[in-house]
N, C-alpha and C positions, 0 to 999 in steps of 0.2 A: 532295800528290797524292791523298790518299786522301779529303780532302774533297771536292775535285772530283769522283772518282767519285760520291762519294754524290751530289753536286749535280746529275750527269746522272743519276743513278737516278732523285733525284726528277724532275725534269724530266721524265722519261718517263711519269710516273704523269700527266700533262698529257690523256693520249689518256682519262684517265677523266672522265666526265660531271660525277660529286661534287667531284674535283680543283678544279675548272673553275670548280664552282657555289659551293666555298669560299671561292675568290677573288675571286670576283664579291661575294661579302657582305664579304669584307674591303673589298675598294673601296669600296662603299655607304655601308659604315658609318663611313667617313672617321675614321679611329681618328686618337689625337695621334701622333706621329711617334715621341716617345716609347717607345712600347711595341712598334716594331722596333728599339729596342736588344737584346734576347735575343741574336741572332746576333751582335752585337758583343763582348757578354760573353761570348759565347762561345768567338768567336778569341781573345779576351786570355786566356782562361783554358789554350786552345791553347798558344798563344806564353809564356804565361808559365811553364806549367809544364815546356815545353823549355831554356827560359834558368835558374830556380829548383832546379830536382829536385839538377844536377850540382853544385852548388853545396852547396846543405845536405845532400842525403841522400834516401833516399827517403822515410827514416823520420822525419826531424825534420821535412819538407818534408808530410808524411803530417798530422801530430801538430796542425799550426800551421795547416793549409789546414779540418781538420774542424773548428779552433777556429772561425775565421772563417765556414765554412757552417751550427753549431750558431747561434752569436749571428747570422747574417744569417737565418737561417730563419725564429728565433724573431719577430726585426722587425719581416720582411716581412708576417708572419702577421700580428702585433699593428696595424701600418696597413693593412693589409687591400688591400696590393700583388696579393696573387691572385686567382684566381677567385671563393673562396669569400667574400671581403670581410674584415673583421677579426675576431680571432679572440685572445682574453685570455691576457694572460702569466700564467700558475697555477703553483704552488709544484711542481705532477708536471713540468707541461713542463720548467720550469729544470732539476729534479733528472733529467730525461731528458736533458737537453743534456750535462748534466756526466757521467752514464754513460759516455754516446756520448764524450765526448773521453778520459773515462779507457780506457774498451773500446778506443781505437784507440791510445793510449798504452801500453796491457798488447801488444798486438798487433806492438807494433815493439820488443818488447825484443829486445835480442842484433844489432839490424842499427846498419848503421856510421854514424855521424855524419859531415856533412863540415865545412866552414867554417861559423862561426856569426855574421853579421852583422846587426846592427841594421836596417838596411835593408832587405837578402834578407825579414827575417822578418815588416817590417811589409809587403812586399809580396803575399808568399803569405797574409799575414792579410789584405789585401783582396782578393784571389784568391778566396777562401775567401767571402768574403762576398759579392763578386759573384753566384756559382755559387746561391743560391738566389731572388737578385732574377732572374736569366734565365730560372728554370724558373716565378715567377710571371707574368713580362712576358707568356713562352710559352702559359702556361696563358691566361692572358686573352684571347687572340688565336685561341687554339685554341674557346676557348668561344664569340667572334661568330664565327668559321667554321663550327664546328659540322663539321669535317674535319678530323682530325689531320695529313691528307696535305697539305692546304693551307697548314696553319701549318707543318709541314716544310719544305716548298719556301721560303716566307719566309724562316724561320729561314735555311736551308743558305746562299741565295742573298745574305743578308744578311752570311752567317759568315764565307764563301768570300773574297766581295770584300774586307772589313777585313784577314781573314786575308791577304789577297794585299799591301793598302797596306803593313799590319806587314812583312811578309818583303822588300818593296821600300823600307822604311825601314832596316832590318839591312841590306839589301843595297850602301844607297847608303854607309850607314857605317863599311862591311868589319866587322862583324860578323857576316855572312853564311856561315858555311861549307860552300859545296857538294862533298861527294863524289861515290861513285859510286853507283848505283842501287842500292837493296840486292835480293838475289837471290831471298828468300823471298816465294811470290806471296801467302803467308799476310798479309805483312806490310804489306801493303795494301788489308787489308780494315777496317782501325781506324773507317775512314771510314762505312762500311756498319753495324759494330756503333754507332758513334754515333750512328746514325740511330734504331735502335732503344732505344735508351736515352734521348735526347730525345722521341721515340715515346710513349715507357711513361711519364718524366717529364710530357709536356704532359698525358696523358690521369689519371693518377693524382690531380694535384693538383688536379684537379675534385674531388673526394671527401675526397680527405683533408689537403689541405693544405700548405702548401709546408714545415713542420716536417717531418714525418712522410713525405713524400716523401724529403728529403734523407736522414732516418735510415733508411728501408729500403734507400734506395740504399745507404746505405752498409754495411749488415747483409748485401746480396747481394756487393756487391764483397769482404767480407772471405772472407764464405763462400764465393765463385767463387775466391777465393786459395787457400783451403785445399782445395777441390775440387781443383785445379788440381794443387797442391803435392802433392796423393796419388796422384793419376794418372801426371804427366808422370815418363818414364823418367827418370835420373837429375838428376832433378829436387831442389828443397832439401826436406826433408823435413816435415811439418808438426810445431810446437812446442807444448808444451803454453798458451804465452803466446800465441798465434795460435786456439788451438779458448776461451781463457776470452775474449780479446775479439770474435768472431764471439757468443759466447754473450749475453756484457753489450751488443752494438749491437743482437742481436736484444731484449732484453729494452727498450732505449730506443727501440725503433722501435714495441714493443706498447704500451709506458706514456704515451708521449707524447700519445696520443687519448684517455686515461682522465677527462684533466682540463681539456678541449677547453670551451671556452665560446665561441659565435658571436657576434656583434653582426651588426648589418643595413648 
């Protein structure tokens, strides 16, 4: 539900001129069909991480999904899937990948592991890797728009619908489990803050890269963890293995662009 919302959000961003005039150069430039996969990977990454999490954990599910977004980032970068074109595998970035997986590894000590299957974990390992081919797909589309609003509305509308096939493939399966509504209106705004997070991703990896995108993302979310974890009233309290890996994802999201080399 909460994509929907976001999907009529953007939609209404429609009554703007630039909106408008995004899509119109999207049209023109008759892009390969291709590169409206982002919204695809995007639902799957939706869907997969509701079927995967209760299964392994949050934390092994954490551990395995950053493995696959460190190697999918570095890739994407290296054939020059993004905006920026290609972009060389150097001895900082790899040593910044491996931070990044150990930093989120420090970060889930003490939480509980669930089932460990061979399967589950090669699946969240392409989860993992999908997640920085989307945010290049995005940035490329975002770049002939030259409207992040524009390439929003693709995205959403792109997401939405997959999302919709996926949940009516669960559904025909009885895999489906509908409850009741939940009651917190907090809890359907998920949708809206993804807006703003694909937002910040399409626009960011113009500059810096689909590497170094994924790593600040992921240096905000630990650090919005441990913000969080300090604030909310009886909340879990923050760990010392929680402030060293927010510390080590910041440090691989600074080093990663140290040893950046372009190609054309």
């Amino acid at each position: 539900m909460s994509n929907g919302l976001a999907t009529l959000v953007l939609a209404a961003t429609l009554v703007l001129r630039s909106v408008r005039a995004g899509l119109w150069r999207l049209k023109e430039a008759r892009l390969p069909w291709w590169l409206g996969l982002g919204g695809v990977l995007g639902a799957l990454s939706v869907a997969g991480t509701a079927l995967a999490t209760p299964v392994l954990g949050v934390a092994l599910f954490t551990v395995v999904q950053v493995c696959g977004t460190s190697v999918g980032g570095i890739a994407t970068d290296r054939v020059g899937l993004g905006p920026l074109g290609r972009v060389s595998v150097t001895v900082v970035r790899l040593v910044s990948v491996l931070v990044a997986v150990v930093a989120v590894g420090v970060a889930q000590v003490g939480r509980p592991i669930g089932q460990i299957t061979v399967g589950m974990l090669a699946f969240v390992l392409v989860l993992g890797v999908c997640r920085p081919v989307q945010v290049a797909l995005n940035g490329r589309i975002t770049a002939v728009a030259s409207n992040v609003g524009s390439a929003s509305l693709v995205n959403a509308v792109v997401g939405t619908g997959a999302l919709v096939v996926v949940l009516a493939g669960f559904g025909v399966t009885g895999h489906l489990g509908l409850g009741g509504w939940p009651a917190g209106w907090w809890l359907y705004v998920g949708g809206l803050l993804a807006l703003v997070v694909t937002g910040a991703n399409m626009i960011t990896v113009q500059s810096i890269g689909v590497l170094r995108t994924g790593l600040c993302a992921l240096a905000g979310q630990i650090t919005g963890g441990l913000v969080i974890d300090a604030v909310v009233p009886n909340g879990a309290r923050p760990t010392l293995w929680v402030c060293c890996g927010a510390s080590l994802t910041m440090v691989a999201a600074l080093t990663a662009g140290l040893g950046r080399r372009r190609h054309g």
